[in-house]
C-alpha positions in Angstrom: 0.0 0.0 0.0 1.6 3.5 -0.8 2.6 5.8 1.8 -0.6 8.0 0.8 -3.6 5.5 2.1 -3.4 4.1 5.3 -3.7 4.1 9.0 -2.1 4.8 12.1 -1.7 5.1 16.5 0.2 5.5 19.7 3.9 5.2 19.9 5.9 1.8 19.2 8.8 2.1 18.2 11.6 0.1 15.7 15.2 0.4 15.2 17.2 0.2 11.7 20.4 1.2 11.6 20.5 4.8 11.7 22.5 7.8 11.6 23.0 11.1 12.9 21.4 13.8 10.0 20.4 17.2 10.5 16.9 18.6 9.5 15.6 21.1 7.7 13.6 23.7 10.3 13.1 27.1 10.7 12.9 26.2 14.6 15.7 24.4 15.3 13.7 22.6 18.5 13.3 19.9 17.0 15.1 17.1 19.7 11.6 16.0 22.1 11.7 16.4 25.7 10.4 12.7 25.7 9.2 10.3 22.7 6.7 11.8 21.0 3.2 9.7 21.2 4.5 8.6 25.2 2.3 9.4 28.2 5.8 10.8 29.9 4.5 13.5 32.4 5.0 17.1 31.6 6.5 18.9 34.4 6.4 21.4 36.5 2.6 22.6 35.1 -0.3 22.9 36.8 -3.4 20.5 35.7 -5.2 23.7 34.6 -3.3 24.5 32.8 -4.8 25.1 29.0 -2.7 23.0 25.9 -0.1 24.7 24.4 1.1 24.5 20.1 4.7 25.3 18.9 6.3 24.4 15.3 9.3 21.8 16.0 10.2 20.9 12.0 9.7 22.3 9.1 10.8 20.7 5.3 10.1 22.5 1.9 10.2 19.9 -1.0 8.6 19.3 -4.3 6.7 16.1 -5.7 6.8 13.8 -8.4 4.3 16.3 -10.4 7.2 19.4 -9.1 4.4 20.5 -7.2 6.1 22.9 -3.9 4.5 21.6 -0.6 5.7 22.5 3.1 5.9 19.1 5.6 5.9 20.3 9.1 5.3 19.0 12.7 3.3 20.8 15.6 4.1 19.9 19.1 1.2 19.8 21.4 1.8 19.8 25.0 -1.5 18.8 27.2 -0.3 19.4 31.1 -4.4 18.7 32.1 -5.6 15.7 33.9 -8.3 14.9 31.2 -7.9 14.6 27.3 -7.4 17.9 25.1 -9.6 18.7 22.4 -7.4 20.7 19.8 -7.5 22.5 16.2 -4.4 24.0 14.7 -4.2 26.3 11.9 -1.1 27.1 9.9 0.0 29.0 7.7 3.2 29.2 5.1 4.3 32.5 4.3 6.3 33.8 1.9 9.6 36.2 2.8 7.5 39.6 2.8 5.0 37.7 5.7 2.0 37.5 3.0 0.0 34.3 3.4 0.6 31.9 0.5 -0.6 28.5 1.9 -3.2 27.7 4.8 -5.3 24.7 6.9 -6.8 24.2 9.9 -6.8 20.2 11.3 -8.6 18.7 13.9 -5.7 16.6 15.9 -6.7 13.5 17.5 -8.0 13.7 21.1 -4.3 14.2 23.1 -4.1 12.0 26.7 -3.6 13.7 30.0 0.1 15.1 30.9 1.5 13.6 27.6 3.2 15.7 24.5 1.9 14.9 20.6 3.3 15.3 17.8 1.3 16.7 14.5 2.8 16.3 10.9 0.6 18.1 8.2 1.1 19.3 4.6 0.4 22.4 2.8 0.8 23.1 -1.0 1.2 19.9 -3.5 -0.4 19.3 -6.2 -4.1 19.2 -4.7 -4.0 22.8 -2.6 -1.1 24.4 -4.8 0.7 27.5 -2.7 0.6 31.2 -4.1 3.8 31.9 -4.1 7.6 30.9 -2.6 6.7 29.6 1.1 10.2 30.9 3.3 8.5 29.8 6.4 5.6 28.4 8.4 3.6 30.0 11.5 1.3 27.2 13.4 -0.8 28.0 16.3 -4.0 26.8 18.2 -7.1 27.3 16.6 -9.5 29.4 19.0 -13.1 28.4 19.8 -12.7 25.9 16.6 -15.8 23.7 18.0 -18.3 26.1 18.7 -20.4 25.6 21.6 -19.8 22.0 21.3 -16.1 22.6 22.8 -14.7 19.4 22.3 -14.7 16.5 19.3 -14.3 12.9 19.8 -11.6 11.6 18.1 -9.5 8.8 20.1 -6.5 7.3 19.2 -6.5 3.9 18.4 -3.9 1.2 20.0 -0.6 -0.3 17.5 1.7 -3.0 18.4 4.0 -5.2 16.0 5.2 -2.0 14.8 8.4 -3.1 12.0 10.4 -0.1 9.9 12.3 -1.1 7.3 14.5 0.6 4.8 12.2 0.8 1.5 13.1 2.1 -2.4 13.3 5.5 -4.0 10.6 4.3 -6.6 7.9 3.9 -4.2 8.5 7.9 -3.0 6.1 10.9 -4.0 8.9 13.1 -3.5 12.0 14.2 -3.8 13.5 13.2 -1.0 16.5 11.1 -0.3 15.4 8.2 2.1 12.6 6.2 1.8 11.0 3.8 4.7 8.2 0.8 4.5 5.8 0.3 7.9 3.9 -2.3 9.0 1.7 -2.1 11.7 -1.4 -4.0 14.0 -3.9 -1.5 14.6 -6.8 -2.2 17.5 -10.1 -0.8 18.0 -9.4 0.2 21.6 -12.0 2.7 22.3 -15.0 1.5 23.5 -17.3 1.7 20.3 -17.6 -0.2 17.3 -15.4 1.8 14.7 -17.9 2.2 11.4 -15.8 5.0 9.6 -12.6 6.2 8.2 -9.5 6.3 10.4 -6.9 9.3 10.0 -3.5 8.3 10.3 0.4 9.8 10.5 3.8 8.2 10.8 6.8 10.8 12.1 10.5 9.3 11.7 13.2 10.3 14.1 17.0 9.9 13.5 19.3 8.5 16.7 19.3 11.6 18.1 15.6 12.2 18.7 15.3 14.4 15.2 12.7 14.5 12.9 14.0 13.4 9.7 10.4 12.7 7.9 6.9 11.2 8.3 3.7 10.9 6.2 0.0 11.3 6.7 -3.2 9.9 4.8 -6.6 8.2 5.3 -6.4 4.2 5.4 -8.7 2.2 2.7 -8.1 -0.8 4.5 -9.7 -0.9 7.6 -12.7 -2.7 8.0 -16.2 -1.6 7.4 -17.1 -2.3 10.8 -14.1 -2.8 13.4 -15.7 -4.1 16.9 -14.4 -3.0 20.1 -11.2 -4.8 21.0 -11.0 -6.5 17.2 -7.3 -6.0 15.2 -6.1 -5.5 11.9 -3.2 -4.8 10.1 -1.9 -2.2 8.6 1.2 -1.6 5.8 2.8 1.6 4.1 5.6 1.9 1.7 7.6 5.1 0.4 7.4 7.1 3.3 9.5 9.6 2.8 12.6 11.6 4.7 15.7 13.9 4.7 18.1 11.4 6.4 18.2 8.1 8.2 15.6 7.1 10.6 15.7 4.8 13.8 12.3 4.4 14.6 8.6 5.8 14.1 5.8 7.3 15.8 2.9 5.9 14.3 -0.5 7.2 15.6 -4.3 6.6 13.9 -8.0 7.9 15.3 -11.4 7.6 14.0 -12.2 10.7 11.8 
């Protein structure tokens, strides 16, 4: 299955053999406090505290059609004792601050005291940019649910997570590196799951960079997945800047 249909979840991680590579950002925070997807605590912040959004890596490439498009990856901290509801809009802007690409997404519902990492796309051949993106600006989307609030939108639970070192031909882009995944994906919320999953994989070099990831909607998942009930899950091309050493795979209903 190509790196553009399929489906994802919380953290598992496999190891290749990787290198040391430095990614392209214009925030060069790009190292995580603690593995991204992980229900590590977040210190030091009250439980009232409201979620917080912050650009961590940035890549401006081209695909197969030459198509411009800006990859980058929002970090969202939730220091609260429940689940966050969050939107994030963002923008790429061209060197004079002018708007020439923009998208609000609805993440996933983010677990108490954990951090999550968000990798979205904007330009390519589908929304095409304006004009020469220079950087990108991401924030939290305000009020984005009315006076609803909140959406539900769980993650769903991986395991038998295995990265392997794919081919160039498989890749959309023009990047260097190219990864296959393989995944279980279980229905662990507590309905039956009847729709469309969103899913997202984030690769991370030895040193706890970002080096690449991918994002799509899976065709493979059942029509009706019951509570508890597996299947499996398989990507190939997924593209990057340098080696990887493992991957962050998440997937929610929606």
């Amino acid at each position: 299955m190509h790196a553009r249909a399929r489906t994802t979840a919380l953290a598992t991680i496999a190891v290749l053999v990787g290198a040391l590579t430095a990614c392209s950002s214009s925030e060069p925070d790009s190292k995580a406090d603690h593995t991204a997807g992980d229900s590590a605590s977040i210190a030091d912040q009250p439980s009232d505290s409201p979620a917080s959004v912050r650009l961590v890596w940035s890549h401006t490439g081209k695909d197969v059609g030459g198509d411009t498009a800006v990859t980058y990856v929002a970090r969202v901290s939730n220091p609260r004792s429940s689940v966050a509801s969050v939107a994030v809009d963002a923008r790429a802007l061209d060197k004079t601050g002018a708007i020439v690409g923009s998208g609000r997404e609805t993440l996933p519902n983010i677990p108490a005291h954990t951090t999550f990492d968000f990798l979205g796309t904007l330009g390519g051949s589908f929304t095409q940019l304006t004009g020469k993106p220079a950087k990108v600006n991401v924030s939290q989307a305000k009020d984005a649910f009315g006076r609803a609030g909140s959406v539900e939108q769980p993650m769903l639970a991986t395991s038998e997570l295995k990265l392997t070192q794919g081919s160039r031909d498989d890749l959309f882009t023009n990047d260097p590196y190219s990864y296959n995944l393989t995944v279980k994906v279980t229905n662990s919320t507590h309905n039956d799951l009847q729709s469309m999953v969103t899913q997202q994989v984030i690769l991370y070099n030895a040193a706890g960079q970002i080096v690449g990831g991918d994002t799509g909607s899976s065709d493979n998942v059942p029509d009706s997945l019951p509570t508890g009930m597996s299947y499996r899950e398989q990507w190939t091309g997924i593209p990057a800047l340098g080696k990887a050493t493992r991957a962050v795979y998440t997937v929610w209903a929606g």
